[in-house]
N, C-alpha and C positions, 0 to 999 in steps of 0.2 A: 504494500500500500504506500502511495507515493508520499513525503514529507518535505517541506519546507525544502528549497533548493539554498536559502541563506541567495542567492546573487540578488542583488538592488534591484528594486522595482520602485515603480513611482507611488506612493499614496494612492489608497483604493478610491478616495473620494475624487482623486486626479485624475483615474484613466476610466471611469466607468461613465457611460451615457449621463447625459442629464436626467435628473431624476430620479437616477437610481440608487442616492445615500442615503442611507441611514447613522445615525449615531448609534458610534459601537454601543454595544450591550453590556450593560453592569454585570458582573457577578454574581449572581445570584449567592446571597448568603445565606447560611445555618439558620433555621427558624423561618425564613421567609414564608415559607408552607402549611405553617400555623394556621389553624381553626381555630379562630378564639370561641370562650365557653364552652368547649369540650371538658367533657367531666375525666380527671386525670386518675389514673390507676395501674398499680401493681405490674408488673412480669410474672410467667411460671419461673420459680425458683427452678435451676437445671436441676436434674436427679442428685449427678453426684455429689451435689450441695451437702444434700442428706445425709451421705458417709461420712463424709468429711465432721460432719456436726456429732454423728455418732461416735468422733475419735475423739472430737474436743469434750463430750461429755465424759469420757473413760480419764481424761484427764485432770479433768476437773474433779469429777468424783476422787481421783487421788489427791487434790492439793486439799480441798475441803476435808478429807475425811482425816487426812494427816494434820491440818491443821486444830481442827474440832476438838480433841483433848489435850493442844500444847499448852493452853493456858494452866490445868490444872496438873498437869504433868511437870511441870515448872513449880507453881507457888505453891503446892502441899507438897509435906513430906508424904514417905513413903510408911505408911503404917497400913497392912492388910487387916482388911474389916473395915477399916473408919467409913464414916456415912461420905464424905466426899474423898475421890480417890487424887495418890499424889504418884509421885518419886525424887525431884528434887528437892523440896522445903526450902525456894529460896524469897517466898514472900513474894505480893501483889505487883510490887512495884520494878521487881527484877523480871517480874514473867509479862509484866508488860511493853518492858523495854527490848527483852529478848523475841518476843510476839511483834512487835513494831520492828524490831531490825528484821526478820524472817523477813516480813513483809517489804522493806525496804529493797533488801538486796534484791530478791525476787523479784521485783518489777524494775530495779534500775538494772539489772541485765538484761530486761530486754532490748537494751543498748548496744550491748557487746552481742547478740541474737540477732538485730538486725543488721548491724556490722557484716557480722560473718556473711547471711545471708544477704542481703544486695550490693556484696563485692566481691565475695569469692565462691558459695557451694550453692544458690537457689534455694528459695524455700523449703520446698519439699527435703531435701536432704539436711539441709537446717534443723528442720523437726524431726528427722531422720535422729543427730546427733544429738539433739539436745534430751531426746526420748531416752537412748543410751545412758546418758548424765543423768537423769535423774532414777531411773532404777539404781546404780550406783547407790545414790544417796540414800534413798529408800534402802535397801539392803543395807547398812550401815546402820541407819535409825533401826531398826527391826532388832539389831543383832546387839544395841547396847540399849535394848528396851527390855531386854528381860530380868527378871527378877537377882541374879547373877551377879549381872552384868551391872547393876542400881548399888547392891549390896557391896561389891567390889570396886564399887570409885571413877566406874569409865563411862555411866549414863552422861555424866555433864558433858564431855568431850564427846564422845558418840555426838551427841543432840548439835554443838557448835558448827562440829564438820559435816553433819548432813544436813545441817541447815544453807551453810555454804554451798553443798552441791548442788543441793536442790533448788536453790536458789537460783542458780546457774542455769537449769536445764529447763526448769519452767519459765521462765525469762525466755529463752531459748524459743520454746513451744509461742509463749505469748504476743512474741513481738513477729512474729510471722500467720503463725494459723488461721488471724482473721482478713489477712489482706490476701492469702493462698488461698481461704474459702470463698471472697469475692472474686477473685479473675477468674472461676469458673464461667461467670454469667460474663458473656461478651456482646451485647447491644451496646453500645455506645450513644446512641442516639434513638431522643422517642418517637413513633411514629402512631397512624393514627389504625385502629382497630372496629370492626364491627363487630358490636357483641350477639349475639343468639336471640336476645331480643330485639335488633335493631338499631339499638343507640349506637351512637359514634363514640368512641373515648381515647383519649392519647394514653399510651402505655410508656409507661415514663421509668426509664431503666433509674431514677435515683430514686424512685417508689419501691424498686424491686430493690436497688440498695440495699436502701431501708428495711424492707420486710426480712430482707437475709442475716441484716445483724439484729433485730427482733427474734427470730426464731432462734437464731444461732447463741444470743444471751439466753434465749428462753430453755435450752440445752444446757449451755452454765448451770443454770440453774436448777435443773433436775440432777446435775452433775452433783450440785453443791448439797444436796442434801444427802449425801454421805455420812456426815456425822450422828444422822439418827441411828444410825448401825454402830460408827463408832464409837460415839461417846457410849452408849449401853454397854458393848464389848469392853470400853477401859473402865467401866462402873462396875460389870456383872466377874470378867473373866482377866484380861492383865489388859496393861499399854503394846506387849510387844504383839500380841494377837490385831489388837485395835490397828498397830501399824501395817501388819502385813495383811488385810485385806486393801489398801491402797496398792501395795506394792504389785498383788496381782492384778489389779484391774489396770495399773500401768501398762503392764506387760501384753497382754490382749489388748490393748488399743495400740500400742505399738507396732504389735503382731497385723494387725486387721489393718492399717494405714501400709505401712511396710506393701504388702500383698495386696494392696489396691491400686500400686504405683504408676501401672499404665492404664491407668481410668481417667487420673488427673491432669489438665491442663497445666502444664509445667513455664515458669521462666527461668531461662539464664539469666546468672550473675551479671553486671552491667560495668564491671569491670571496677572504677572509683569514684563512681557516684556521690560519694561526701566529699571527697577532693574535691569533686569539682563542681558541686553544690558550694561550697566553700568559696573559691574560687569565685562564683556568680556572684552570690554575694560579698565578694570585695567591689567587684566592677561596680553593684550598684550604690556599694557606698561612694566609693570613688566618683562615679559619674550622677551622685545624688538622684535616684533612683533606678528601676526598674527598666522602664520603657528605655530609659537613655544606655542603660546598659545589653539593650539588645544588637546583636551584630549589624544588621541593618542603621539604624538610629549611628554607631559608631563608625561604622562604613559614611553616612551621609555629614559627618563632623570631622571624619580625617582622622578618627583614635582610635583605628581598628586594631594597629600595629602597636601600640600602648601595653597592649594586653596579650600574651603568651595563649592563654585560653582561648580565644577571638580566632585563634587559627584553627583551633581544633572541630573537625567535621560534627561531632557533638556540642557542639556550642551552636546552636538558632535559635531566633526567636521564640518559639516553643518552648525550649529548653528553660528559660530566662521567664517564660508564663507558667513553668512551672513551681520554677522553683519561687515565684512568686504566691503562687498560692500554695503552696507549703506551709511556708514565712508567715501566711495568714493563718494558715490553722494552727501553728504553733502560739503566736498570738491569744489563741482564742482558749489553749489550753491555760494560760498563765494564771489564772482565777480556780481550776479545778485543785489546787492542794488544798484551800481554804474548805471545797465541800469534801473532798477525800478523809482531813482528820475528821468530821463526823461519819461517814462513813465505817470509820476505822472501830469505833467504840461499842459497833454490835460484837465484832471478834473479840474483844478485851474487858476493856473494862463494865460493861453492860454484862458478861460474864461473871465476874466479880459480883455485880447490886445482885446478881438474881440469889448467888451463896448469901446474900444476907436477909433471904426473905423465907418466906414458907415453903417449901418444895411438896413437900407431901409427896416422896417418889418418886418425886419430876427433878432427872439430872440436872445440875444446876445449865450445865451448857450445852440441856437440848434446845433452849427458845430461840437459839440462834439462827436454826433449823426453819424459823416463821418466817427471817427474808427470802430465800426462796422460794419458799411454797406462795407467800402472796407475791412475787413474779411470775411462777408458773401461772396462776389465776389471770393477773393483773396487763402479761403480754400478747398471752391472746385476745384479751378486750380488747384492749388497746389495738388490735389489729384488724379484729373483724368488727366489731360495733364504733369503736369511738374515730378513730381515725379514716374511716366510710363515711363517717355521719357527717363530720369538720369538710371532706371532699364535696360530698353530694352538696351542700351547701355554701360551698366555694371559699369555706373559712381556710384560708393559708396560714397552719399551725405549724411556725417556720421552724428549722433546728436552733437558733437562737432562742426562739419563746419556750421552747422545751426545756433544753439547758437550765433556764430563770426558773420557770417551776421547780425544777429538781430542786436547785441551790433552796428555796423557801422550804420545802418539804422536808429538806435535810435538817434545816434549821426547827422547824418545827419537832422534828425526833428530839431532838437537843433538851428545847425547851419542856417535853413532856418528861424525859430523864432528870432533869434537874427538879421537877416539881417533885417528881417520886424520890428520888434520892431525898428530898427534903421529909419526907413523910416517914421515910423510913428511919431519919435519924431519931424524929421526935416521937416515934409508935413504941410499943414493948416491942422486942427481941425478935426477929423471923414471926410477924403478925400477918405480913399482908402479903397474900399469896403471890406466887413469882409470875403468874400468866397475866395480873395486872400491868408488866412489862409489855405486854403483845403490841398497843397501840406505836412505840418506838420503834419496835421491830418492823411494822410492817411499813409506814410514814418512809424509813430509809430504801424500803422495798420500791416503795413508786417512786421514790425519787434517781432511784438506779435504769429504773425502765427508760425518763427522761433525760438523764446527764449519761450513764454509762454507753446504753445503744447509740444516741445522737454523735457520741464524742467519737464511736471508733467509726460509725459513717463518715464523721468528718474527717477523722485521721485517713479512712482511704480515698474518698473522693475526690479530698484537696492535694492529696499528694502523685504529683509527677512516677509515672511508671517507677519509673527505678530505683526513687527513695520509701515508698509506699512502705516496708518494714519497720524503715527509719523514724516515719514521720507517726508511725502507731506505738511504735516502742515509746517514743516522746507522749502521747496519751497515758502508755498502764506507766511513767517513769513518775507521772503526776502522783501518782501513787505510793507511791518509796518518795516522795518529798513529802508529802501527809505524812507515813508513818515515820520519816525523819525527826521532823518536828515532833509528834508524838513521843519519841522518845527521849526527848528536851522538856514533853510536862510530864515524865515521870514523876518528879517528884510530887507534881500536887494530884496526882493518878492514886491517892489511897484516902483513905480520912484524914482528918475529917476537911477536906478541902473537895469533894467531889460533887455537891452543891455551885460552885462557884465555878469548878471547870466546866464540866458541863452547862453550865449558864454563859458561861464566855466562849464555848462553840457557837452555843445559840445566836449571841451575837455576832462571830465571826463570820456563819454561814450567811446567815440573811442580809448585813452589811456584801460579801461577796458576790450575793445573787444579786443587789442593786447596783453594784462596778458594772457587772455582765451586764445586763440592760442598758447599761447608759452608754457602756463602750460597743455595744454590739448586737444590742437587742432589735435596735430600732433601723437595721439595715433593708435599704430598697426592695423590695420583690422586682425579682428578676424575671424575663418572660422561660418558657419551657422550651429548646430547643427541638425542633420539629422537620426532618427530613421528608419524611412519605405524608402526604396529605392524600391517601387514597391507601385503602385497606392491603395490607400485606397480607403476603401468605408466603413467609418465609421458614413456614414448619414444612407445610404441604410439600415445598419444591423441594427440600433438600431429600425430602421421603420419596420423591418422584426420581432424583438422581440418584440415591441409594441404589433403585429400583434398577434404574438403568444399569447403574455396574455390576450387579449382581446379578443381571441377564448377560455381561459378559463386552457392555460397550464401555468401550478403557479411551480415555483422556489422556494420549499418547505415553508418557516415561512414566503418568503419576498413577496409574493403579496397575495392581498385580492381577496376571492372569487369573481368571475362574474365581477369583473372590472378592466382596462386596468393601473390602478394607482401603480406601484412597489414604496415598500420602499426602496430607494436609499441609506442606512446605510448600510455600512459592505458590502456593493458589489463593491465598489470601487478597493478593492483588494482581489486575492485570493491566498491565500497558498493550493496548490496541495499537502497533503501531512502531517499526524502529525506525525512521529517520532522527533528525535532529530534534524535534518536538518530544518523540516517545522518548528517546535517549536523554536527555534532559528530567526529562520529568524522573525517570529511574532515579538516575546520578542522586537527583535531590531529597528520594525517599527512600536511596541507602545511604545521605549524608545524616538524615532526619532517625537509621536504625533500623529501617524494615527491610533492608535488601533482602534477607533470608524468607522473605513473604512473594515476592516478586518473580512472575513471569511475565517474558515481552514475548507478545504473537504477533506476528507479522509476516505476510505474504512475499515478502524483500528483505533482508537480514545484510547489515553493513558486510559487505563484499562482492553485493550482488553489483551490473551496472543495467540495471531494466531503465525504460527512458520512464516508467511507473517508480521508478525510485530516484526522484528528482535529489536527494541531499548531493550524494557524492557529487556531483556535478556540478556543485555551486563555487562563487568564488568565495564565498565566505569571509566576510569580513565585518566588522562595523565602522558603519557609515550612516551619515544624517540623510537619508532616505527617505526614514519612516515618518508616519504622518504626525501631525502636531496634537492631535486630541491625548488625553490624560492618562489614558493607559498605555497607549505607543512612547510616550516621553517618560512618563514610569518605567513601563517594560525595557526601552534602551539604558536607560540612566542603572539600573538593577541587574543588565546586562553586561555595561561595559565597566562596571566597576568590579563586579563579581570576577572579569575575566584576567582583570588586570589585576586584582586581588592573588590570581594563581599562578599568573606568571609570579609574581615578587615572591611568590611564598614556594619555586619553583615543584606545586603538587604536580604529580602524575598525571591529573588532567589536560595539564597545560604543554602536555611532550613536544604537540603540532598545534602549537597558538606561538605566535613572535609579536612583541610592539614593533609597529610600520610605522616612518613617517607617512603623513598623509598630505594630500594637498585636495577638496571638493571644492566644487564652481556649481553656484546655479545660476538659471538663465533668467527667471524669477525668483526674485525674493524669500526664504522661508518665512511663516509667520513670526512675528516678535516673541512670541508663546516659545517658539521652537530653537530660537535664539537662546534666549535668556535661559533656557534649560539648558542647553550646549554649555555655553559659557560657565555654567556653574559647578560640571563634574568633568569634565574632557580635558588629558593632562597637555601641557603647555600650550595651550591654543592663544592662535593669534588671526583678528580677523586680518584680510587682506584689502590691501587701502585702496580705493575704488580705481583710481590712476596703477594699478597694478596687473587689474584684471584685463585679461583675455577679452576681445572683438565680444559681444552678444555678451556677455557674462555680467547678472548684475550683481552676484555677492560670492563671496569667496571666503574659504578658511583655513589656516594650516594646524594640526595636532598632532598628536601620536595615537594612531590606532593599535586594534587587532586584528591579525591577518588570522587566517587557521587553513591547514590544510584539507578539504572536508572530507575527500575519502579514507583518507590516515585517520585524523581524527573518530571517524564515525567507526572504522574499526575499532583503534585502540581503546574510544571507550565502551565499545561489546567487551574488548580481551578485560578490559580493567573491572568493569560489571560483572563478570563473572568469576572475579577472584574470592575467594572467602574474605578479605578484610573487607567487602563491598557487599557480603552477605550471598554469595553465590549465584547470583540473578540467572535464572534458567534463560535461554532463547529458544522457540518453538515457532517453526516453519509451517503456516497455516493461511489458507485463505479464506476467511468467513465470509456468509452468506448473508449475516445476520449481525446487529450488534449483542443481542441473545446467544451466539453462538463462542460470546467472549467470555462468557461467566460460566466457569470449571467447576469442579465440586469444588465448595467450600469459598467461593471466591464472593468476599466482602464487597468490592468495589470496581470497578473498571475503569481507567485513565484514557479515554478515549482521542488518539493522538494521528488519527488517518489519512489524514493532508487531502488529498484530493477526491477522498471512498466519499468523504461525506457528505456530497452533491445525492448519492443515490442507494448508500448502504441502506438497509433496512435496519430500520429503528431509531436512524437520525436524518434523514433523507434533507438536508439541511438544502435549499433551493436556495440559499442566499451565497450558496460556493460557485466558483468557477475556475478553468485554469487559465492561470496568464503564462502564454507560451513565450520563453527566451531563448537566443541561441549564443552559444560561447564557443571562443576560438583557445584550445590548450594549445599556449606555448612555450617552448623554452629558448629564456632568454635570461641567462647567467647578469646581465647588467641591470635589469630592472631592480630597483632595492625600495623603494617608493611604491605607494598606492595613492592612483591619482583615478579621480571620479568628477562627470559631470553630469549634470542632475536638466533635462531639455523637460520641455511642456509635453512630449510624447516620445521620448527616446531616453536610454540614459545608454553612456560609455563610461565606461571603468576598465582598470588595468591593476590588477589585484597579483602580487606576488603569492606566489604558496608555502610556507614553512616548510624545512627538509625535506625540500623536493626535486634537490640536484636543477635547481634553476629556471624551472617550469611559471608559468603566471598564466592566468584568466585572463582574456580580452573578450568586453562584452560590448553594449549588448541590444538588447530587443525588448519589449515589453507589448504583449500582444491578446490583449482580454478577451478571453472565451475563444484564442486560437486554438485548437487541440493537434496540429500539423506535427507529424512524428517526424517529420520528414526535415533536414538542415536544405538551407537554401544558399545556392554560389551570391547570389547579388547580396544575401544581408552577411557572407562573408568577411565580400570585398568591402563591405561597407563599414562592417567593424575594424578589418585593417586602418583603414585609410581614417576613420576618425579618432581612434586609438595612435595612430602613429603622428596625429597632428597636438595629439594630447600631449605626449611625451615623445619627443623627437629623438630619443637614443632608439627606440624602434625601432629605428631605419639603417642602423646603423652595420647591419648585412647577417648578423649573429642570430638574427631572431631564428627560428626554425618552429613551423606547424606541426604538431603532432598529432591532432584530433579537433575534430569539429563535434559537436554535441549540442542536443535539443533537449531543455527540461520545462516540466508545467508546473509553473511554482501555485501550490494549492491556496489561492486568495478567495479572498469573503467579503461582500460587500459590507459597509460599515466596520469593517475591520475584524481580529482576530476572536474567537469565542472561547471564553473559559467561564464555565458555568456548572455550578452540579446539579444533576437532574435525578428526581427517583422516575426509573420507567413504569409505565403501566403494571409489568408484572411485581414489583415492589424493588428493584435491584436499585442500587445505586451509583449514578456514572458520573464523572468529569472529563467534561470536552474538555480538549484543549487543541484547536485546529483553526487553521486560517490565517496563518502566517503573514503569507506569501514570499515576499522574498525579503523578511527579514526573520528568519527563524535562527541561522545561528547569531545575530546579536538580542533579539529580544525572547530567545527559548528560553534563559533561566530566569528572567524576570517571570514568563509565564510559566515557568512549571512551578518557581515557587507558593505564586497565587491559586495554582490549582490545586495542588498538597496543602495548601492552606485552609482550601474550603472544604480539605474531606478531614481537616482534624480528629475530630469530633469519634470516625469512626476507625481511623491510625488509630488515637490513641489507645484502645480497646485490642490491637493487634498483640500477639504473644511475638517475642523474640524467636520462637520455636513452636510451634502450630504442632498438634498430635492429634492423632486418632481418636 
């Protein structure tokens, strides 16, 4: 399929009939598509959500159930018989500082968890390792928990070091398991849905989010009530029995994740993601914020070269919008240690009031057992009645208003403990029965539904792929700075000061839930991004191509004979398309990390010379050509800096690009618009003083261009795209029939790059294409070192040298709308000699020699070039990017960057490594 020739051509608004312009087409952006008053709603959670949820509860059950008798395992002695059971006897206030450090270390490692995991092993083996660590620990605690072991002096040590490990490996577990159980769901984008009865609704993947760390706490929480088994076991039977029922259910959840391995959606390690998160944010302190610290922004101020990082292929705008809203959710956590240490005092100290009331039988630290169970209640409401009910009636019950409730409800628990605390001091001795606690206990319950769920949506949602561990770990770290503190009020953590503690949470909490609001409560509602305004049925189709492989029609290299299993590599996206246009657009979303998702189809593959594959042929250069409207002067301005960016920084890309002197003449004026952009990014330009100019010539310029060799080039960047540091980019030799015929199993998006197919492909049958036929003279002329261009009302001549091309140059040309003549003509030959050698008089000089004559149809669009995404009828999602004409290799990476731009949404959602 033929692409962009790159040789000059005149402005489409200059050579087309009168009449027939349009003003180019904006971009269609994310959201445009929007139904407003659409009632918004949920995703199906995928299946393997549910396994994955069934591990974190095996886990949990082990940290709860282990933790549930540390309090009294700690502050009583070890006397068999007594009504409350012990083994160290070191008093309230040592076992609550030792209960706040457990808790400490255990959530500030999931520091060092996410560390590991988004720089060197991936999640999944993360949780692999850190599973390992913590059976350790577990074994350890088990084995200096018996009676033995108490009585011989080694429980207290035992308990330090398996707190340490465990600490370690749940940390471990923590700071990955819930950003590994949200990349299973991959919609990135909501689209709109018909439901069974008719209604319309947008299914809004941060719904489904949402619902997935709802269910997935609500798993915690069945996890966590562990302790009713253990605490009875360390009341009825010993602490080391009480431990090793944790220790096996670690080991079967281990066991069961382990041997679920190839079910899950897997990412690779991202190599130094905090480095250079790090990194980011110096540029934007440096360049006092954000926006100014995007490559772009520093590219258009001259301070690209300022910054080491700037050079790096992982450094784009994206990158820099990432790690911006990171920075924001981290932000938003700085207020959660204030509700954390109320949080903290259902484990501890609240354990302690209940040994001072009535029990009647009832272990002192079973009520602790009530925050879960009113979650288990409390998250399914919340899911099916209350948060249905806020939708259906359009209340936006935002994750900040959630937050704020919690921090009150937390505070409320507070103020309910310190009123009992009070009653208990001034009653007779163990009067008032200890379920009088309940209302405390469950108060912290709802307020975990709001602060806990909300916080780790935010931790994944706000966080850029690759820090997503990091930026969670930073959520449960909130946590170990709660029991921090906490372990600084130990000393007023006993009598008779625990009236006045607990009354000064009270106050802390709900003072911090009025920060939160003020700082963040009251943030704009944003619209719901919305690609398909027309019902998908993106379950149906991919059950339809199942169907198809598994009759035995194979998608060339990517599926295996006789079985229904496709390799999901490289079919996540497809470039329709390899001239200049599709090759560009690769380049920039394996500079962007998806290479390894990327196959290019095309019916012409760089080394072909079909006169349907106009690139090679072009002279390729840049040159003020292109037309004066806002995206052609963006698109060059984003081109020629981009290209001169890699000559200096001598990449790979740049083997066959050289800076040319240049010298352009036009015979008319360009607009002032066209000027004044020139002038403001093109290196050493100097206008030409009108007593300078050539016979007919009314404006002239001299600068330093880029030449490029285009058939060198167009290969070496196929050879360079398909290296692995480029992410292996498959090429696949195909002629479709269809733009339907572009989308493979599994394939998310399609980059639609066809240069001249799109007059008549089916499925974009674009009527606003045409070809402008030109004819170019290859020759070689070792003296030519200059690129010299004249720009006529209905011709243009250029003399375009070729980089590494043993002395070869383009003499052009012709410019000839809706010619489609395959055929080279003697008279527009002779014509290009003779005006070319009047261009540049060394010409003539006997040395020149003809080598080839050549016909290309540079594929132009009326009103100019089309980059726009579209969802098709069938629900797929495309980005054009075509219509060139003959300025594709200087303004192809301005527009493939705009067109990676506008499929963000659903890149972002891309695996490094796509599986079965």
């Amino acid at each position: 399929m033929p692409e962009s020739t790159g040789t000059p051509n005149a402005p489409d608004h200059q050579i087309l009939p009168t009449g027939t312009h349009s003003d180019t087409p904006k971009p269609l952006q994310v959201g445009q598509a929007y139904e407003p008053g659409l009632r918004r709603v949920p995703d199906r959670i995928p299946w393997v959500v549910a396994l994955i949820i069934v591990v974190e509860l095996g886990e949990r059950f082990t940290y709860f159930g282990l933790s549930g008798p540390l309090q009294n395992y700690i502050k009583n002695p070890y006397v068999p018989g007594a009504d409350l059971p012990g083994a160290l006897g070191k008093g309230q206030a040592v076992a609550s500082a030792l209960g706040n450090f457990f808790k400490f270390w255990a959530y500030a490692s999931t520091i060092l968890g996410a560390v590991v995991a988004d720089q060197y092993v991936g999640k999944f083996k993360a949780i692999v390792i850190a599973s390992g660590i913590y059976i350790v620990g577990l074994t350890i605690l088990v084995a200096t928990a018996t009676p033995a072991a108490i009585n011989g002096g080694s429980a207290f040590g035992g308990l330090v070091a398996s707190m340490v490990i465990i600490g370690l490996g749940t940390g471990g577990i923590k700071a990955n398991v819930t950003p590994f159980c949200a990349e299973q769901y991959n919609k990135g984008s909501a689209f709109v849905k018909t439901l069974k009865s008719g209604e319309r609704v947008v299914v809004d993947p941060e719904l489904t989010v949402e619902r997935m760390f709802m269910w997935f706490y609500w798993a915690v929480n069945i996890g966590a009530l562990s302790p009713l088994i253990t605490v009875n076991v360390e009341a009825k039977v010993s602490f080391w029995l009480a431990f090793l029922i944790p220790l096996i259910v670690i080991v079967l959840a281990a066991i069961v994740f382990i041997c679920s391995s190839k079910l899950y959606v897997k990412t690779r390690p991202q190599g130094s993601p905090i480095v250079e998160t790090a990194r980011t944010v110096y540029v934007a302190i440096s360049e006092r914020g954000f926006e100014n610290a995007k490559p772009s922004s520093l590219s258009e101020r001259g301070r690209l070269a300022k910054y080491s990082i700037a050079s790096s292929a992982n450094y784009t705008d994206q990158s820099v919008d990432g790690v911006k809203k990171g920075i924001r959710a981290c932000k938003l956590f700085l207020l959660f240690p204030f509700y954390f240490i109320c949080w903290v005092q259902i484990w501890n100290n609240l354990i302690s009031q209940a040994g001072q009331m009535a029990l009647h039988g009832t272990p002192n630290d079973l009520l602790q057992n009530l925050d879960p169970i009113a979650l288990i209640i409390f998250i399914p409401f919340l899911d099916l009645v209350v948060y249905p009910a806020l939708r259906h009636f359009k209340i936006d019950f935002r994750p900040e208003l959630k937050i704020t409730v919690g921090f009150f409800m937390a505070s409320m628990s507070m103020v309910y403990a310190s009123v009992l605390q009070h009653y208990i001091y001034i009653s007779p001795a163990q009067t008032i029965h200890v379920w009088v606690q309940t209302p405390a206990y469950v108060l912290v319950a709802f307020s975990e539904a709001f602060v806990v769920v909300t916080g780790l949506e935010i931790a994944y949602t706000s966080a850029p792929e690759s820090l997503r561990s990091l930026v969670s770990s930073l959520f449960w770290l909130t946590i170990g700075v709660a029991a921090a503190i906490c372990i600084g009020l130990a000393p007023v953590s006993q009598d008779p000061y625990l009236v006045w503690m607990y009354g000064s949470l009270a106050i802390v909490g709900f003072v911090a839930g009025i920060l939160f609001y003020v700082l963040f409560g009251r943030a704009s509602d944003q619209p719901v991004p919305v690609l398909d305004s027309v019902e998908t049925t993106i379950v149906g189709q991919r059950e339809d191509e199942e169907a198809q492989v598994g009759s035995g029609k194979c998608y060339d290299e990517y599926c295996f004979p006789g079985s229904s299993l496709v390799l999901m590599a490289h079919n996540d996206i497809v470039v329709l398309g390899a001239g200049i246009i599709g090759l560009n657009v690769a380049l920039e979303l394996s500079k962007r990390g998806y290479g390894q998702h990327i196959t290019i189809m095309a019916e012409h593959l760089p080394g072909d010379e079909s006169i349907d594959y106009t690139s090679p042929w072009a002279g390729a250069n840049f040159s003020g050509i292109s037309g004066s409207d806002a995206n052609a002067l963006r698109w060059d301005r984003s081109g020629y800096l981009a290209m001169m960016r890699l000559i200096d920084t001598g990449a790979e890309e740049a083997k066959y690009l050289s800076k040319t002197e240049s010298t352009e003449y036009w015979d008319q004026a360009p607009s002032q618009d066209k000027i004044i952009s020139m002038t403001e990014y093109l290196h050493d330009l100097v206008i030409i003083p009108p007593s300078d100019l050539p016979k007919g010539v009314a404006f002239g310029i001299r600068f330093t261009t880029v030449t490029l060799n285009a058939p060198a080039h167009c290969e070496y960047l196929k050879y360079l795209l398909s290296q692995p540091q480029y992410g292996g980019i498959k090429f696949v030799r195909r002629k479709v029939s269809s733009l339907q015929d572009a989308f493979l199993y599994g394939t998310q998006i399609v980059f639609n790059c066809i240069g001249n197919a799109a007059s008549s492909l089916a499925g974009v049958a674009d009527l606003k294409c045409y070809p402008t036929r030109g004819q170019i003279i290859l020759v070689k002329a070792p003296s030519v070192r200059v690129n010299v261009m004249r720009h006529g009302k209905d011709y243009e001549t250029y003399i375009i040298p070729r980089p590494r091309s043993d002395g070869t140059v383009i003499l052009g040309g012709y410019l000839q709308p809706g010619d489609q003549t395959r055929q080279t003509r003697p008279v527009e030959t002779e014509s290009i000699l003779s005006r070319t050698e009047g261009l540049l008089p060394i010409l003539k000089n006997g040395e020149t020699e003809i080598l080839h004559v050549a016909v290309g149809l540079r594929p132009s669009r009326q009103g100019g070039a089309r980059v726009e995404l579209e969802t098709t009828p069938e629900g797929h999602t495309v980005v054009h990017n075509y219509g060139a004409g003959g300025t594709g290799f200087q303004a192809g990476m301005g527009m493939a960057k705009d067109a990676v731009d506008l499929a963000s949404d659903i890149l972002s959602q891309l695996r490094p490594q796509s599986r079965l």
